[in-house]
PLY file of the C-alpha trace (Angstrom):
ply
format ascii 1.0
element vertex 87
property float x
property float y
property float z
element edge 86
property int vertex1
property int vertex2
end_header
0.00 0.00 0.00
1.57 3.15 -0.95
2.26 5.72 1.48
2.93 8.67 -0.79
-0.25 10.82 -1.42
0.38 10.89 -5.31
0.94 7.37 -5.25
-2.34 6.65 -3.46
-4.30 8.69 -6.10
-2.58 6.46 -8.86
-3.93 3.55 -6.82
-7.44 5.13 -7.06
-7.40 6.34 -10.89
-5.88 3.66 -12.10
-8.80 1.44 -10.22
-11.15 3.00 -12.21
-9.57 3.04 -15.50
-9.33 -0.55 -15.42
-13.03 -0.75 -14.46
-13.99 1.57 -17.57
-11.57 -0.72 -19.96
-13.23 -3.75 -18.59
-16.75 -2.29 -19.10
-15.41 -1.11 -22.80
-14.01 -4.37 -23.79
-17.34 -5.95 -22.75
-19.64 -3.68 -24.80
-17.38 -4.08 -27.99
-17.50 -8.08 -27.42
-21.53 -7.85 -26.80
-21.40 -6.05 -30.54
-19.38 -8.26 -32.10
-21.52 -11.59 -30.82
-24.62 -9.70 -32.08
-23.20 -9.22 -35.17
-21.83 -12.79 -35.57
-25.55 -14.28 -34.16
-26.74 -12.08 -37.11
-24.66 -13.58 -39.80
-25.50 -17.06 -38.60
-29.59 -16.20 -38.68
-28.83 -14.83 -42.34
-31.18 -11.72 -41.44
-29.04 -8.85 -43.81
-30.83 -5.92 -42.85
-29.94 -6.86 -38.60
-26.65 -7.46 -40.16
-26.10 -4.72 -41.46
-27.06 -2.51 -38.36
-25.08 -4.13 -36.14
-22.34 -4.56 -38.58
-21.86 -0.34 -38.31
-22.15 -0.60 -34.48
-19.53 -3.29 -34.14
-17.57 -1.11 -36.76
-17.78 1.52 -34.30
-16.91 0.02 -31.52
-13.84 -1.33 -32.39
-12.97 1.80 -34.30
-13.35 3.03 -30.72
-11.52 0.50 -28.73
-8.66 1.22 -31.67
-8.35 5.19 -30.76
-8.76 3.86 -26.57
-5.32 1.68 -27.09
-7.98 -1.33 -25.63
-7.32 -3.09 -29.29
-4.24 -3.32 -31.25
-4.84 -0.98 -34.79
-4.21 -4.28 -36.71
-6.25 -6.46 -34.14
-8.87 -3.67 -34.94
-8.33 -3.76 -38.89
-8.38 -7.60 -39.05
-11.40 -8.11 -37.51
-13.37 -5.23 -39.72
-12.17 -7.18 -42.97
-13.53 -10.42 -41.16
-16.68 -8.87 -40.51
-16.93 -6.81 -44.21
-16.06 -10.05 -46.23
-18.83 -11.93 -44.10
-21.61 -9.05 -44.82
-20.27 -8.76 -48.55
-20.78 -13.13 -48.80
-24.24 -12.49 -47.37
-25.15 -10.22 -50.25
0 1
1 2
2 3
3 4
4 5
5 6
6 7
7 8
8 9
9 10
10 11
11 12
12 13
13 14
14 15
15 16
16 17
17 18
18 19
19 20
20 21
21 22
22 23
23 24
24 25
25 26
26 27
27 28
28 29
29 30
30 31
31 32
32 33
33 34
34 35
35 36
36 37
37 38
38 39
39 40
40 41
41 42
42 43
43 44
44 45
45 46
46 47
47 48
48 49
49 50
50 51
51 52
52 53
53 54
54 55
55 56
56 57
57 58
58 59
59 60
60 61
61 62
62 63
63 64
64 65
65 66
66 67
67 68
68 69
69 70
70 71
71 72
72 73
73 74
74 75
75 76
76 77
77 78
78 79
79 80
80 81
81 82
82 83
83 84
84 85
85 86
């Protein structure tokens, strides 16, 4: 336990930046498993909403630093050649 008063803020806002990550990370996995469970129904208009919210999301998570940019780029092209196949 730190003893410096500096050091015990860190303690604090670094608490609660690894709450908001984890709270992040688990929205932009929520999006991505609708988007999937859309594909896999073969409904193309819900597919293509949720498509632009996962989009988003990870675009999001990319400008955060809670995804890689290439993580983040790989897994658009997943989810664009999916919706293009569905087409």
């Amino acid at each position: 336990m730190p003893n410096i008063k500096s050091a015990k803020k860190r303690v604090k806002v670094t608490a609660v930046k690894t709450m908001q990550n984890k709270m992040f990370r688990t929205q932009l996995k929520t999006e991505m498993k609708k988007y999937e469970a859309a594909v896999a129904a073969g409904d193309l208009a819900l597919a293509q909403e949720t498509y632009k919210a996962a989009v988003k999301k990870i675009d999001k998570a990319v400008s955060r630093g809670i995804l890689h940019k290439n993580a983040g780029a790989r897994k658009k092209s997943q989810f664009t050649k999916k919706l293009n196949a569905m087409a």
